[in-house]
PQR file of N, CA, C, O and H, with PARSE charges and radii, in Angstrom:
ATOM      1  N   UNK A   1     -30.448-314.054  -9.609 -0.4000 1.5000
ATOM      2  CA  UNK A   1     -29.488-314.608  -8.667 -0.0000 2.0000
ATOM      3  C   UNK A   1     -29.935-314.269  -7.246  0.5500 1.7000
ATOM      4  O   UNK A   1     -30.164-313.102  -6.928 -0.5500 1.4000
ATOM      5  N   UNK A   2     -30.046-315.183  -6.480 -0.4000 1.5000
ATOM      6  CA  UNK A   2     -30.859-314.740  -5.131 -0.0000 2.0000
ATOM      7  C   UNK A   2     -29.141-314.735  -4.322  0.5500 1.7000
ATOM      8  O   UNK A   2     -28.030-315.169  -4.624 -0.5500 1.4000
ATOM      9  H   UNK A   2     -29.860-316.131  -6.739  0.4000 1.0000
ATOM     10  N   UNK A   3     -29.706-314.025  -3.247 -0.4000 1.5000
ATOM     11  CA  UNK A   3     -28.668-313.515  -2.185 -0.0000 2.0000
ATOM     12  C   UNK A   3     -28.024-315.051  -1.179  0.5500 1.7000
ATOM     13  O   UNK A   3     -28.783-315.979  -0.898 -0.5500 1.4000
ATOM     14  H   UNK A   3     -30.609-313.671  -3.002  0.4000 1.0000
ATOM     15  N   UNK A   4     -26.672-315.031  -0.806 -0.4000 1.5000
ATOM     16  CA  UNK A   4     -26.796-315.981   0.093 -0.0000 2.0000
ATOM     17  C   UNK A   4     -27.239-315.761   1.516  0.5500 1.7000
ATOM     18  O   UNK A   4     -27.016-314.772   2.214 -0.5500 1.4000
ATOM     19  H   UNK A   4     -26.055-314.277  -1.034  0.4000 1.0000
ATOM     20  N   UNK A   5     -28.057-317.104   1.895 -0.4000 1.5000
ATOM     21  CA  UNK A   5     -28.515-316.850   3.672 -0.0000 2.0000
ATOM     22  C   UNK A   5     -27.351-316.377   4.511  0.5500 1.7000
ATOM     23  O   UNK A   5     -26.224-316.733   4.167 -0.5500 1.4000
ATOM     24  H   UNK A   5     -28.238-317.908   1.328  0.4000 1.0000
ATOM     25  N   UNK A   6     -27.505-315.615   5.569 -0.4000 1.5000
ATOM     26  CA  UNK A   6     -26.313-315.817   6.708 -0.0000 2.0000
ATOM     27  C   UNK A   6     -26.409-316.885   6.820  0.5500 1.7000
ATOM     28  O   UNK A   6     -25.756-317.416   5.921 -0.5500 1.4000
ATOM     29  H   UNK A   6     -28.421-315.325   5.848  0.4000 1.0000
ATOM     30  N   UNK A   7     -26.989-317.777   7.594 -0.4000 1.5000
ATOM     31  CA  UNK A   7     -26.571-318.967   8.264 -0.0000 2.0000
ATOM     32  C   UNK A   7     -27.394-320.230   6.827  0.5500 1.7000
ATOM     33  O   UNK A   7     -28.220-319.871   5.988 -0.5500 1.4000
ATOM     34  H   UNK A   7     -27.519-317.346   8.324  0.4000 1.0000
ATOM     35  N   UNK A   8     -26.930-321.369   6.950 -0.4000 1.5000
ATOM     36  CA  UNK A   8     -27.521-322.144   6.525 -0.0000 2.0000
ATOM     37  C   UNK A   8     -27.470-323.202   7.748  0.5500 1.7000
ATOM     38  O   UNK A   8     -26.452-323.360   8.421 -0.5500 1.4000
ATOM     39  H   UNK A   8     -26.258-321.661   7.631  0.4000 1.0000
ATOM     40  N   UNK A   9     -29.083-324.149   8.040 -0.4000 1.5000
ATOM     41  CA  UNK A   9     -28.785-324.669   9.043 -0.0000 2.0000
ATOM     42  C   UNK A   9     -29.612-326.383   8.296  0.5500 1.7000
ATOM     43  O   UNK A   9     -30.585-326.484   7.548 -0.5500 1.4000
ATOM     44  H   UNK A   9     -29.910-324.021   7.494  0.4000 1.0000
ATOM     45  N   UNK A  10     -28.805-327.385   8.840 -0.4000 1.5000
ATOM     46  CA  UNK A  10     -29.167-328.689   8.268 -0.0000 2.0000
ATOM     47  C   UNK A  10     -29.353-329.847   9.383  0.5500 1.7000
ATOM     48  O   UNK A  10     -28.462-330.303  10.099 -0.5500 1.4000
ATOM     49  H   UNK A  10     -28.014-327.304   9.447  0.4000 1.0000
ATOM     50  N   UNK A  11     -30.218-330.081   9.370 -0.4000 1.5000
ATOM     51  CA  UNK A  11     -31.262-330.733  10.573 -0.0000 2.0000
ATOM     52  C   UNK A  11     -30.560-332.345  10.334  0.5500 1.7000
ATOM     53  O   UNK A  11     -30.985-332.992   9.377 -0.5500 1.4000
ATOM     54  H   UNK A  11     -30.941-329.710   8.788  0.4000 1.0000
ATOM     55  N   UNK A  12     -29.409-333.000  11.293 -0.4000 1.5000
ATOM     56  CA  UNK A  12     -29.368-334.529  11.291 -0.0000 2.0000
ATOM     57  C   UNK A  12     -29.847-335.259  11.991  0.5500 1.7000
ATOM     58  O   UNK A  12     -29.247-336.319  12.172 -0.5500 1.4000
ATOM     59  H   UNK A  12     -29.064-332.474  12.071  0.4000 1.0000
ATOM     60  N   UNK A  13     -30.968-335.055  12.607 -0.4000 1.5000
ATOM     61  CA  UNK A  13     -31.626-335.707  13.371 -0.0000 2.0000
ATOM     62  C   UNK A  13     -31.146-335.658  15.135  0.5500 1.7000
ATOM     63  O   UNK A  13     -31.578-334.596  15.585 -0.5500 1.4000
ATOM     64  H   UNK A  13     -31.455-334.194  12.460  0.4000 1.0000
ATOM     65  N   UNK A  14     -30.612-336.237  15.931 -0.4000 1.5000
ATOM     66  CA  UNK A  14     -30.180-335.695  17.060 -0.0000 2.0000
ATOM     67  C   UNK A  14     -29.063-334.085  16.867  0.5500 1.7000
ATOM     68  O   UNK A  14     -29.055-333.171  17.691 -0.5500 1.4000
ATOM     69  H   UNK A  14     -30.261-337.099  15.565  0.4000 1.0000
ATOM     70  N   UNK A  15     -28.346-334.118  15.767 -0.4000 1.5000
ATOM     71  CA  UNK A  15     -27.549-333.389  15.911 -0.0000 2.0000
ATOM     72  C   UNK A  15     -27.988-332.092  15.030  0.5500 1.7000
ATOM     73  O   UNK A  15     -28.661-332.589  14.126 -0.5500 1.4000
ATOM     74  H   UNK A  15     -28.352-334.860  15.097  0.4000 1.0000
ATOM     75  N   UNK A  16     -27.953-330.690  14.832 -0.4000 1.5000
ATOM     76  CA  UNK A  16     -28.046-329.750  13.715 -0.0000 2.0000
ATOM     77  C   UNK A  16     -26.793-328.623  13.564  0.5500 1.7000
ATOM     78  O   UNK A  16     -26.243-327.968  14.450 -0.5500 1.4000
ATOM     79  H   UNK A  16     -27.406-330.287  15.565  0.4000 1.0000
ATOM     80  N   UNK A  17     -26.581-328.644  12.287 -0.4000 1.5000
ATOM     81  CA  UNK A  17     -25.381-328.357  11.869 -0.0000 2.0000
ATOM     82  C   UNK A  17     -25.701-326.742  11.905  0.5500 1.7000
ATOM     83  O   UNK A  17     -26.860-326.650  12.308 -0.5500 1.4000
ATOM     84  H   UNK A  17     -27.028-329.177  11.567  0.4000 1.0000
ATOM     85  N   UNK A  18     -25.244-325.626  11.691 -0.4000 1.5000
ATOM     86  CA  UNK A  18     -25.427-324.714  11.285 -0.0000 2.0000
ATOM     87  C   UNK A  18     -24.081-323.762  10.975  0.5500 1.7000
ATOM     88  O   UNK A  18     -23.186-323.480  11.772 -0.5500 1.4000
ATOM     89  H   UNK A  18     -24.303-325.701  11.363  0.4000 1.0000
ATOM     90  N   UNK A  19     -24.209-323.363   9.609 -0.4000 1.5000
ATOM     91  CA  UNK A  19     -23.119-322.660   8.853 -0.0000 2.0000
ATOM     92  C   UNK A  19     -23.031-321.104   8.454  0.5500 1.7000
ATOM     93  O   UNK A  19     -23.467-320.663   7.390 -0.5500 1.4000
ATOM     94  H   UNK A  19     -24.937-323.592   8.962  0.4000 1.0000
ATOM     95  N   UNK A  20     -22.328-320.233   9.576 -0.4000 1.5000
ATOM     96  CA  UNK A  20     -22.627-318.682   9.516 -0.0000 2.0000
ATOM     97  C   UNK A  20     -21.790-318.760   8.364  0.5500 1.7000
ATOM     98  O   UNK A  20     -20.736-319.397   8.351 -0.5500 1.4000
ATOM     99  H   UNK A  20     -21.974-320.590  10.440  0.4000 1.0000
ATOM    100  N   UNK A  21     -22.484-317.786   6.894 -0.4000 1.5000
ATOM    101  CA  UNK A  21     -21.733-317.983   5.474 -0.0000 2.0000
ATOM    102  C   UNK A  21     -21.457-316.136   5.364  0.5500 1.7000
ATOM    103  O   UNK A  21     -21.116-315.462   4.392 -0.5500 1.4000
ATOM    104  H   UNK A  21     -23.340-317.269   6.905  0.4000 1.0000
ATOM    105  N   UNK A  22     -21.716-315.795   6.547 -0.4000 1.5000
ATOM    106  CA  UNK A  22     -21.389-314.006   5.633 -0.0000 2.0000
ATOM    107  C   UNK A  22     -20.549-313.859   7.177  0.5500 1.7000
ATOM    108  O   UNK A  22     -20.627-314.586   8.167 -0.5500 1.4000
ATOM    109  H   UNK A  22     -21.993-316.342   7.336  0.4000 1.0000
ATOM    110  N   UNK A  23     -19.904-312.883   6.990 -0.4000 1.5000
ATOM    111  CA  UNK A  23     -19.278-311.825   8.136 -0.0000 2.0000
ATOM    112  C   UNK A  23     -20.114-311.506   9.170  0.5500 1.7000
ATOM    113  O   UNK A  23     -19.780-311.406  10.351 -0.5500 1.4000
ATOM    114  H   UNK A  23     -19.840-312.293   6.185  0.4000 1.0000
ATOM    115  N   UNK A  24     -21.231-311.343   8.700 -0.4000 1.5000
ATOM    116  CA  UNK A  24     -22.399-310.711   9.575 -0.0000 2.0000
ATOM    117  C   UNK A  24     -22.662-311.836  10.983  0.5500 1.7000
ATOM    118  O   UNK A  24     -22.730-311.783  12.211 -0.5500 1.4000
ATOM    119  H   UNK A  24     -21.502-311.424   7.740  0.4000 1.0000
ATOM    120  N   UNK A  25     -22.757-312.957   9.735 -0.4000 1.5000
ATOM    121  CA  UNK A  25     -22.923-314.144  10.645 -0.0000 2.0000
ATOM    122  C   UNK A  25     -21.927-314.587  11.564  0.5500 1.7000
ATOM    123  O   UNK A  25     -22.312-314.816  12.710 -0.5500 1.4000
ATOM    124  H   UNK A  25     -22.701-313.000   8.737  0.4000 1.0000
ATOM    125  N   UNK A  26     -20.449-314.792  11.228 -0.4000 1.5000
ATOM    126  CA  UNK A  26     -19.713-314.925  11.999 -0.0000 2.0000
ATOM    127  C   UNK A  26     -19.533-314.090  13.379  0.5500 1.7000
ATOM    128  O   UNK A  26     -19.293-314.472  14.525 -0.5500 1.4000
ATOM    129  H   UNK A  26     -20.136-314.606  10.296  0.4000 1.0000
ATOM    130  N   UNK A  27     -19.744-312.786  12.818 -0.4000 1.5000
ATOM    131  CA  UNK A  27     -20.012-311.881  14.443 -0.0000 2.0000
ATOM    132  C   UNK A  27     -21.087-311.891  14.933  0.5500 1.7000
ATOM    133  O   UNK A  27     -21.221-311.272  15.988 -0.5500 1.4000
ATOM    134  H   UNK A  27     -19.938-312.475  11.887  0.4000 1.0000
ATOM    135  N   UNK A  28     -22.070-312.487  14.438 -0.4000 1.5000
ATOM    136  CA  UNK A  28     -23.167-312.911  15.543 -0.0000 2.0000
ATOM    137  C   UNK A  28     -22.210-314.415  16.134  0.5500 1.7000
ATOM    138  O   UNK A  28     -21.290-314.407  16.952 -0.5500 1.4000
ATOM    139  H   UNK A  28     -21.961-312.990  13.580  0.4000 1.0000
ATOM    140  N   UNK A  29     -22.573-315.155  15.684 -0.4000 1.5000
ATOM    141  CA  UNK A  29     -21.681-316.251  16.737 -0.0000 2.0000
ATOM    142  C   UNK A  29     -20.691-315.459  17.581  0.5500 1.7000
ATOM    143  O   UNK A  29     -20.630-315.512  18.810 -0.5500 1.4000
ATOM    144  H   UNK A  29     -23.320-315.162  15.019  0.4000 1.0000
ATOM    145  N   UNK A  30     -20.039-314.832  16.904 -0.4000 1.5000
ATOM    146  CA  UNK A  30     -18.770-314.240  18.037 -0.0000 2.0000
ATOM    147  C   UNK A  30     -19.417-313.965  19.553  0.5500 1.7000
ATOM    148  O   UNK A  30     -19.168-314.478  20.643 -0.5500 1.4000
ATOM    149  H   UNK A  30     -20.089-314.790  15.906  0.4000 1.0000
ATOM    150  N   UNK A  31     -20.440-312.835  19.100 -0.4000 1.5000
ATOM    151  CA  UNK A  31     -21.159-311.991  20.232 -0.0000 2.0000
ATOM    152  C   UNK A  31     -22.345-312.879  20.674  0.5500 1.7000
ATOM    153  O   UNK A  31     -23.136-312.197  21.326 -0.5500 1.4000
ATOM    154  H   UNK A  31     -20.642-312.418  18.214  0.4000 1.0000
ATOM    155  N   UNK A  32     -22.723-314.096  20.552 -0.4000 1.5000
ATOM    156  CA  UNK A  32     -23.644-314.737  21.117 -0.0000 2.0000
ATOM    157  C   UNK A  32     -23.927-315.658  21.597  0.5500 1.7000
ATOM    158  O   UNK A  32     -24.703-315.924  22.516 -0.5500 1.4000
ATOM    159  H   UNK A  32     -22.080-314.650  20.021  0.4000 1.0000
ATOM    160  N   UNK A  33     -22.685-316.766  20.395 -0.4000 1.5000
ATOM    161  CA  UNK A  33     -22.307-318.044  21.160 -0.0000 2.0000
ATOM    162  C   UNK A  33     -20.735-318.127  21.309  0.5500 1.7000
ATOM    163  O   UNK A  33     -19.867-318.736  20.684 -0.5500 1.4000
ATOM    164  H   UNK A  33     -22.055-316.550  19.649  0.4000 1.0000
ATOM    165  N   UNK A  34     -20.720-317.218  22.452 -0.4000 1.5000
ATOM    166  CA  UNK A  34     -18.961-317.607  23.071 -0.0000 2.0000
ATOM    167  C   UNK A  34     -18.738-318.794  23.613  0.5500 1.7000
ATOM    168  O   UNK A  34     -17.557-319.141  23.619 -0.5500 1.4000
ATOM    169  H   UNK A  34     -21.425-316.723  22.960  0.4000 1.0000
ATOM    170  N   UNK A  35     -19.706-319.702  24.185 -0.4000 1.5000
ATOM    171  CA  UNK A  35     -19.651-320.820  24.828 -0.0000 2.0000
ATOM    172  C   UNK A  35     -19.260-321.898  24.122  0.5500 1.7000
ATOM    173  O   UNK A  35     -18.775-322.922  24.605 -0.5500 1.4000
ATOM    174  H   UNK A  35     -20.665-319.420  24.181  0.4000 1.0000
ATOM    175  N   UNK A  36     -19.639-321.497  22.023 -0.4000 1.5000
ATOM    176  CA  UNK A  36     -19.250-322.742  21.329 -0.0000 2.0000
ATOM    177  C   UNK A  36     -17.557-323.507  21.883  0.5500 1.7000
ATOM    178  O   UNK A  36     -16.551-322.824  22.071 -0.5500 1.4000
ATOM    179  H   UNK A  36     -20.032-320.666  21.631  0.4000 1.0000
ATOM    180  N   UNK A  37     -17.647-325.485  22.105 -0.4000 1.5000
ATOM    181  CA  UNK A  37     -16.491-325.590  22.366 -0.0000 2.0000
ATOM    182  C   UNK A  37     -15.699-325.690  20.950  0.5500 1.7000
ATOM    183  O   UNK A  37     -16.376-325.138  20.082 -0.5500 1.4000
ATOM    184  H   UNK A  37     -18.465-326.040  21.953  0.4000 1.0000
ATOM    185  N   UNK A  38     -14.638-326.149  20.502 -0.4000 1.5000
ATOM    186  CA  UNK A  38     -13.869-326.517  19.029 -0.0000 2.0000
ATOM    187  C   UNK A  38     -13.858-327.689  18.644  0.5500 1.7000
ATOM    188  O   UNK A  38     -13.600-327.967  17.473 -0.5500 1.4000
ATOM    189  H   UNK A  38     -14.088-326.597  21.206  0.4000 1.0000
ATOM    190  N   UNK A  39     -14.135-328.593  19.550 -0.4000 1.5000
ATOM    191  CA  UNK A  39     -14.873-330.176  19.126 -0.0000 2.0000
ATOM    192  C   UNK A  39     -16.236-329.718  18.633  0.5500 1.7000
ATOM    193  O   UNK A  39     -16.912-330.593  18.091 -0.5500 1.4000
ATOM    194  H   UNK A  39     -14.345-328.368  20.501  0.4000 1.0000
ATOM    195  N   UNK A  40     -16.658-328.732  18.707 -0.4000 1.5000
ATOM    196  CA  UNK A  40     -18.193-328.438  17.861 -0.0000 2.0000
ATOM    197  C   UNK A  40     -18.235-328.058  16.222  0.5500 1.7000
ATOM    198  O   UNK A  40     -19.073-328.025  15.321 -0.5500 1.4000
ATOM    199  H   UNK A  40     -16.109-328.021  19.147  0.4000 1.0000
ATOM    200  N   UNK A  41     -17.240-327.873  16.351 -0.4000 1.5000
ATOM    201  CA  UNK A  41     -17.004-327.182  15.040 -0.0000 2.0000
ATOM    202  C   UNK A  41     -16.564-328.335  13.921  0.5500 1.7000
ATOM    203  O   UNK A  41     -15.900-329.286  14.334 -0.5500 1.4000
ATOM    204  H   UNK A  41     -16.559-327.900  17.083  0.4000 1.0000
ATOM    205  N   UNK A  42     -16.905-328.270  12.577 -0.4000 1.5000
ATOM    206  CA  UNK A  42     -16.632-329.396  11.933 -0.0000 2.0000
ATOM    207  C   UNK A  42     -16.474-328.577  10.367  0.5500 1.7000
ATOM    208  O   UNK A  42     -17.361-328.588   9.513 -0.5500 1.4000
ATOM    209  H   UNK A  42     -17.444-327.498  12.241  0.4000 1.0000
ATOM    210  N   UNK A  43     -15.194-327.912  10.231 -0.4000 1.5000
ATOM    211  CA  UNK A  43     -15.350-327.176   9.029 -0.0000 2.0000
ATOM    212  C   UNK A  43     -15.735-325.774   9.339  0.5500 1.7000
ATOM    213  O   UNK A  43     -15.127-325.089  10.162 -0.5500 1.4000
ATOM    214  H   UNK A  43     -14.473-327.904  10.924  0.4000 1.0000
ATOM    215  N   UNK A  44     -16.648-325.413   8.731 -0.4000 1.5000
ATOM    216  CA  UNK A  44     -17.401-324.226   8.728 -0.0000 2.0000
ATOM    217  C   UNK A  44     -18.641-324.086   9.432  0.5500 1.7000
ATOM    218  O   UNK A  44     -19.248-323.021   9.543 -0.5500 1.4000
ATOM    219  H   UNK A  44     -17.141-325.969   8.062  0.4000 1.0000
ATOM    220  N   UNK A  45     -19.078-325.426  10.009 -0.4000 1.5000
ATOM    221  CA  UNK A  45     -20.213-325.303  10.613 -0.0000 2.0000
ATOM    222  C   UNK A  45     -19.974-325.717  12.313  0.5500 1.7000
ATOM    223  O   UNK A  45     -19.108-326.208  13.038 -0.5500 1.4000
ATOM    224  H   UNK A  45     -18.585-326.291   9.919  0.4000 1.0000
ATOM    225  N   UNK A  46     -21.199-325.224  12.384 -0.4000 1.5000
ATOM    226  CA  UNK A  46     -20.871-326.206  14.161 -0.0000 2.0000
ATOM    227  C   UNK A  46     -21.936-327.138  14.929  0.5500 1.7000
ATOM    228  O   UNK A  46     -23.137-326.904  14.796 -0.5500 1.4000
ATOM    229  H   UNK A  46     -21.902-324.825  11.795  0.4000 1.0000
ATOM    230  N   UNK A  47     -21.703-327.679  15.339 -0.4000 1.5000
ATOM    231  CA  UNK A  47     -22.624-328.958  15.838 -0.0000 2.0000
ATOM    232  C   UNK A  47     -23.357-328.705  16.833  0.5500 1.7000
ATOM    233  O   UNK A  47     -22.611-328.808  17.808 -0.5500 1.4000
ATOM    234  H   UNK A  47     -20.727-327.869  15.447  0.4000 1.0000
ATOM    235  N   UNK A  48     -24.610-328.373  17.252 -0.4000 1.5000
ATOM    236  CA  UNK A  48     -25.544-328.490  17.912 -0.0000 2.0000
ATOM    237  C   UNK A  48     -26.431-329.367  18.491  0.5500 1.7000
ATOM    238  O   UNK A  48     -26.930-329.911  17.505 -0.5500 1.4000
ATOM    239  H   UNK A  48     -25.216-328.289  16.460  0.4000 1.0000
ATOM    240  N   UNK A  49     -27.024-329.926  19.624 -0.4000 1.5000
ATOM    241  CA  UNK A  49     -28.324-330.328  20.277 -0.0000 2.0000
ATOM    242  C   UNK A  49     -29.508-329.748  19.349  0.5500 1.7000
ATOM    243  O   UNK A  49     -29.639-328.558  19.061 -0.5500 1.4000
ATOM    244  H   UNK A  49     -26.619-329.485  20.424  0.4000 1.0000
ATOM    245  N   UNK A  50     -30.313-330.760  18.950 -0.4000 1.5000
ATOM    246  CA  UNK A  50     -31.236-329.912  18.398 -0.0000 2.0000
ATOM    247  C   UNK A  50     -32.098-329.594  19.156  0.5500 1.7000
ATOM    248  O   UNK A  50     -32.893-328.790  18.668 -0.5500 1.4000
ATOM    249  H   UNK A  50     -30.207-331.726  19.185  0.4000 1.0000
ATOM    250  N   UNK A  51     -32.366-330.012  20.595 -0.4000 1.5000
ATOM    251  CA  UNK A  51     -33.166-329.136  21.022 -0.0000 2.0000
ATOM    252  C   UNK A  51     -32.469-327.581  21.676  0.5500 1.7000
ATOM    253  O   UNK A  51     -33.042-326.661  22.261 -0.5500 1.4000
ATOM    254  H   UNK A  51     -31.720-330.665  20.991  0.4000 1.0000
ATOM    255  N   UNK A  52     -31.263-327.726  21.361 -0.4000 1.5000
ATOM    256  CA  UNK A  52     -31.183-326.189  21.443 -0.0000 2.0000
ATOM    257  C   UNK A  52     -31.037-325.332  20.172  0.5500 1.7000
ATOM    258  O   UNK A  52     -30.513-324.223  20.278 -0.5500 1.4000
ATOM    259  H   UNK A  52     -30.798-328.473  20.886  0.4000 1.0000
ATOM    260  N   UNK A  53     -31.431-325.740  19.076 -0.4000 1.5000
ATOM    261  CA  UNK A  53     -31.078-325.576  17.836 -0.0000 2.0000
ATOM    262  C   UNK A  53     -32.557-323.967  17.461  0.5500 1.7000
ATOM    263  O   UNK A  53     -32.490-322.857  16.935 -0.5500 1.4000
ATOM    264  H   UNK A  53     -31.856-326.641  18.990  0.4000 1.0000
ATOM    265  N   UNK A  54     -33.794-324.891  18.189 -0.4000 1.5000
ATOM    266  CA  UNK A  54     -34.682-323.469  17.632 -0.0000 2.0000
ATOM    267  C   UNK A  54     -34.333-322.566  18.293  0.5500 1.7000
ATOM    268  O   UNK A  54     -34.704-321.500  17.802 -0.5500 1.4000
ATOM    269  H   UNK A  54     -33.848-325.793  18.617  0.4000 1.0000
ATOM    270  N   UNK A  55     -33.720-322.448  19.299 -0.4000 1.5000
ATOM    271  CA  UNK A  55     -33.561-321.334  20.133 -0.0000 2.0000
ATOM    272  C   UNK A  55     -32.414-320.552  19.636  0.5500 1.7000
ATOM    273  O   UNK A  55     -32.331-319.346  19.867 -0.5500 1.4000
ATOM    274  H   UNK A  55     -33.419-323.314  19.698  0.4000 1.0000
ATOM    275  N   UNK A  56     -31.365-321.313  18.838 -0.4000 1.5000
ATOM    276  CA  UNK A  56     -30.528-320.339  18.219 -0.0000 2.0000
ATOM    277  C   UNK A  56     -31.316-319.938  16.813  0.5500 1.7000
ATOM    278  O   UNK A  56     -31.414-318.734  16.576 -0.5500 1.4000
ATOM    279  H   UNK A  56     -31.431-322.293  18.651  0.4000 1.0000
ATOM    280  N   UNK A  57     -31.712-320.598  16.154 -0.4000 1.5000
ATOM    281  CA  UNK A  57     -32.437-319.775  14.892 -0.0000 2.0000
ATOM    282  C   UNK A  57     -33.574-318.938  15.565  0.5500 1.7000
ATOM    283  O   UNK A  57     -34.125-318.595  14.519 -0.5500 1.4000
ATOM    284  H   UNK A  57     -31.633-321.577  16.347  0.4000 1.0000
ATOM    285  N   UNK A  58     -34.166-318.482  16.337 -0.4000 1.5000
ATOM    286  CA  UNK A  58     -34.996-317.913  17.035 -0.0000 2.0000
ATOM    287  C   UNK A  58     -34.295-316.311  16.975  0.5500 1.7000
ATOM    288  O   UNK A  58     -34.784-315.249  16.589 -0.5500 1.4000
ATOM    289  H   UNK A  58     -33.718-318.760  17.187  0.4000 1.0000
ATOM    290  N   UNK A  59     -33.119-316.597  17.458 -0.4000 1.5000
ATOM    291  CA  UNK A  59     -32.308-315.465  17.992 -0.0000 2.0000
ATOM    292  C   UNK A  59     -31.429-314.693  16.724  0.5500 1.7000
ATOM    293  O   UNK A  59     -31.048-313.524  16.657 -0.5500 1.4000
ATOM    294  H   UNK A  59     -32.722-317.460  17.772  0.4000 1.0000
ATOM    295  N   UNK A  60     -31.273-315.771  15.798 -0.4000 1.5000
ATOM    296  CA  UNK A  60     -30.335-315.181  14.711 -0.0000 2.0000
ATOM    297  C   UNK A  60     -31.720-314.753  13.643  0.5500 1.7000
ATOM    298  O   UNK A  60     -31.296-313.998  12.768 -0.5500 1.4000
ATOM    299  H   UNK A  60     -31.582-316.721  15.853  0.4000 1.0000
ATOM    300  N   UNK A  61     -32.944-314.973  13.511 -0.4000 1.5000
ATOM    301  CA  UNK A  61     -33.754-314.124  13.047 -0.0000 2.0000
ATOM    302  C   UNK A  61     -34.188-313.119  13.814  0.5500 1.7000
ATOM    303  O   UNK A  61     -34.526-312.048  13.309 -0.5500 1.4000
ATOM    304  H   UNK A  61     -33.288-315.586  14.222  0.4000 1.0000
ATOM    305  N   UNK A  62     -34.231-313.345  15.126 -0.4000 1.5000
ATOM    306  CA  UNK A  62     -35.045-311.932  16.006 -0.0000 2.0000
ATOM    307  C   UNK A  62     -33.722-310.534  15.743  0.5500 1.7000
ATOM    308  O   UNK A  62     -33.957-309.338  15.571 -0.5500 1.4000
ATOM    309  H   UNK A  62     -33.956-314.215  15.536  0.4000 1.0000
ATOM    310  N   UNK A  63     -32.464-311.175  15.791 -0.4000 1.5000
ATOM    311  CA  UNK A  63     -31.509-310.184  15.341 -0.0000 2.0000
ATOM    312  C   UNK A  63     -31.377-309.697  13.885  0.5500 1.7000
ATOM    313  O   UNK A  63     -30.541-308.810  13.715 -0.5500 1.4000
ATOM    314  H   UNK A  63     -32.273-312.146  15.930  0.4000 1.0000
ATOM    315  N   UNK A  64     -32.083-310.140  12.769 -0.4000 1.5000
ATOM    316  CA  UNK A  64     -32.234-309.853  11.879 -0.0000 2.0000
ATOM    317  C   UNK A  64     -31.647-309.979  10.743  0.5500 1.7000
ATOM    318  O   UNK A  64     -31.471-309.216   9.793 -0.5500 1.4000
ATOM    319  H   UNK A  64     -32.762-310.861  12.907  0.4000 1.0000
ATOM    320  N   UNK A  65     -31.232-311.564  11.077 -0.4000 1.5000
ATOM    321  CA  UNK A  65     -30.509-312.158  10.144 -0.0000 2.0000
ATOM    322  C   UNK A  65     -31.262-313.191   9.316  0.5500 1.7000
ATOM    323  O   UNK A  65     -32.226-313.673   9.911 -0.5500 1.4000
ATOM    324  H   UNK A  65     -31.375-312.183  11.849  0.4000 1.0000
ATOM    325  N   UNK A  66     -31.052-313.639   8.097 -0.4000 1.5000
ATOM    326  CA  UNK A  66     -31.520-314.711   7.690 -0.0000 2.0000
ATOM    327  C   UNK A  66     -31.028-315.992   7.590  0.5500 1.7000
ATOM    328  O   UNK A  66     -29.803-315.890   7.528 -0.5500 1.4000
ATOM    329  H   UNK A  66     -30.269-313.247   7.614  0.4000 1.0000
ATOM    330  N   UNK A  67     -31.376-317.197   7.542 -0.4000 1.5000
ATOM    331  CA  UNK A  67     -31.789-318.748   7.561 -0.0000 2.0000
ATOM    332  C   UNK A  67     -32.238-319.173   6.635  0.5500 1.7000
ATOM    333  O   UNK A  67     -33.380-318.928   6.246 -0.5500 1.4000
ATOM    334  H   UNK A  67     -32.371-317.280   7.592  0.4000 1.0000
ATOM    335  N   UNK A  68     -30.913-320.372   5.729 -0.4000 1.5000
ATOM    336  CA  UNK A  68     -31.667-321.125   4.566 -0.0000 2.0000
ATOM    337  C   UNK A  68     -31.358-322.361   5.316  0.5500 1.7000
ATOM    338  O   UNK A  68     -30.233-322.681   5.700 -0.5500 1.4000
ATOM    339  H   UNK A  68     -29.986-320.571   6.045  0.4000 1.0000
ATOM    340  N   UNK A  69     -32.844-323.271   5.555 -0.4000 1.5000
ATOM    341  CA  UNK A  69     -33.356-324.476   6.307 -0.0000 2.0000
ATOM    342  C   UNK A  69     -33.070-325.786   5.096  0.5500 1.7000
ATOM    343  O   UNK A  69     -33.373-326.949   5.362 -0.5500 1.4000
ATOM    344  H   UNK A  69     -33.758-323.011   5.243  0.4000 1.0000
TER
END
């Protein structure tokens, strides 16, 4: 049984979704993206630019979290 990712992130072409799935993850968003607005949010995930999209998986691995792509 493999572990679940913190985040799972799903590439729609202009837009990328990404879904913090543990606690861990949610307080990284807390402490990193305060700026998210609530029109971003769609469920459990939240809606991104993908060109700002590597720069948040950049940051949620340099913090030492993991990413299922």
């Amino acid at each position: 049984m493999s572990a679940v990712a913190d985040f799972s992130v799903q590439n729609h072409g202009t837009i990328v979704m990404v879904a913090p799935n543990t606690t861990a993850a949610r307080d990284w968003v807390d402490e990193n993206l305060s700026n998210l607005q609530g029109w971003q949010w769609l469920g459990a995930s939240f809606a991104v630019d993908r060109r700002l999209a590597s720069d948040i998986v950049s940051g949620i691995l340099a913090d030492g979290l993991t990413v299922d792509e």
